[in-house]
C-alpha positions in Angstrom: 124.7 120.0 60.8 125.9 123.8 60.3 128.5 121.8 57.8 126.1 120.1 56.4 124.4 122.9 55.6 127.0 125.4 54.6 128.5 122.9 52.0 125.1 122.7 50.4 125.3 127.0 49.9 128.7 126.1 48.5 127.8 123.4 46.3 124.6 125.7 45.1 126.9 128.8 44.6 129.1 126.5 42.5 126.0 125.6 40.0 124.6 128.9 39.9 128.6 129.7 38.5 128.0 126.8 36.1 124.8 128.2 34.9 125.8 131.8 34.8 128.7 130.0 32.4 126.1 128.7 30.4 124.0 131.8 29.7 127.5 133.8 28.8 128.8 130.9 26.2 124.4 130.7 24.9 124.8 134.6 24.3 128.6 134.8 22.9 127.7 131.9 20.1 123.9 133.4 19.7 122.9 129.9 19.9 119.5 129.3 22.4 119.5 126.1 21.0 122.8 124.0 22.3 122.8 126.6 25.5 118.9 125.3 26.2 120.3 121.6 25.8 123.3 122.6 27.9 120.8 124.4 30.9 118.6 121.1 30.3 121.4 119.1 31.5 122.6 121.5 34.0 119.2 121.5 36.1 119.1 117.3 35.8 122.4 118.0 37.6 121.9 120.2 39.9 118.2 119.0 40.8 120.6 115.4 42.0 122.7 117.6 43.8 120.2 119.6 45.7 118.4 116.1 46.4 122.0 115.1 48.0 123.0 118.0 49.8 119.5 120.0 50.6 117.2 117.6 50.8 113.9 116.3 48.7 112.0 119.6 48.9 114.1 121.7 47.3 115.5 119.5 44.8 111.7 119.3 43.7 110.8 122.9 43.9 113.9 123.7 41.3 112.1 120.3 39.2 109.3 122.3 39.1 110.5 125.5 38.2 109.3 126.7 34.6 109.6 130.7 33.1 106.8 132.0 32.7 105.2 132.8 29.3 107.0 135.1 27.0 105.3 136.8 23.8 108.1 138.3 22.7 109.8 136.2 19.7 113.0 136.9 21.1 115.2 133.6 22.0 117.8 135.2 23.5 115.4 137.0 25.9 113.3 133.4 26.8 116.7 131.7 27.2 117.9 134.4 30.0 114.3 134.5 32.0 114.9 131.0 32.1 118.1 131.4 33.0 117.3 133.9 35.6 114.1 131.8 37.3 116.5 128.8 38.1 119.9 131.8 39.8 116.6 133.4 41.7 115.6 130.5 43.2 119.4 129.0 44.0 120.5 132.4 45.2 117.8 132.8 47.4 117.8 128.9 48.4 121.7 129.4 49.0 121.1 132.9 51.2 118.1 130.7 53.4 120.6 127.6 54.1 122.9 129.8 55.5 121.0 132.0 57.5 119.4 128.9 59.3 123.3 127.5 59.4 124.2 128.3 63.4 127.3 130.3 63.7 130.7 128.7 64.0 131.9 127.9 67.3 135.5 129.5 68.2 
């Protein structure tokens, strides 16, 4: 089980990489629109994965995630707090699986 769950942290540190890769390329071209397509198919991704490897729950709690509203007019800016709202919830996800993960026999 503790393998189980540590190679789901792995496998969510690995996507937030792949999104964190996606918000540097969205920023360097100054293009929200491809980089929002990109992220779009990142999260179908990664919400498969997290079904595989974490379980139902989570996989459906990143579904559901949305940023909230923005008033600003500012792509760039709506296309990070997206951005960010998916790492917060991986990183933290990522932190909880291994904290419940028991410690390695040896």
């Amino acid at each position: 089980m503790a393998e189980t769950g540590l190679s789901a942290a792995t496998m969510i540190d690995q996507q937030v990489k792949e999104l964190d890769a996606i918000a540097t390329r969205t920023i360097q071209d100054f293009n929200t629109t491809l980089g929002t397509e990109r992220m779009g198919q990142w999260k179908i991704r990664t919400v498969a994965l997290l079904q595989q490897h974490a379980g139902q729950s989570a996989a459906d709690e990143l579904a559901r995630k949305t940023p909230g509203m923005a008033f600003t007019n500012d792509l760039i800016e709506e296309f990070t707090d997206e951005v960010e709202t998916y790492r917060s919830y991986l990183v933290t996800l990522a932190k909880r699986i291994r904290a419940a993960a028991p410690p390695a026999a040896g």
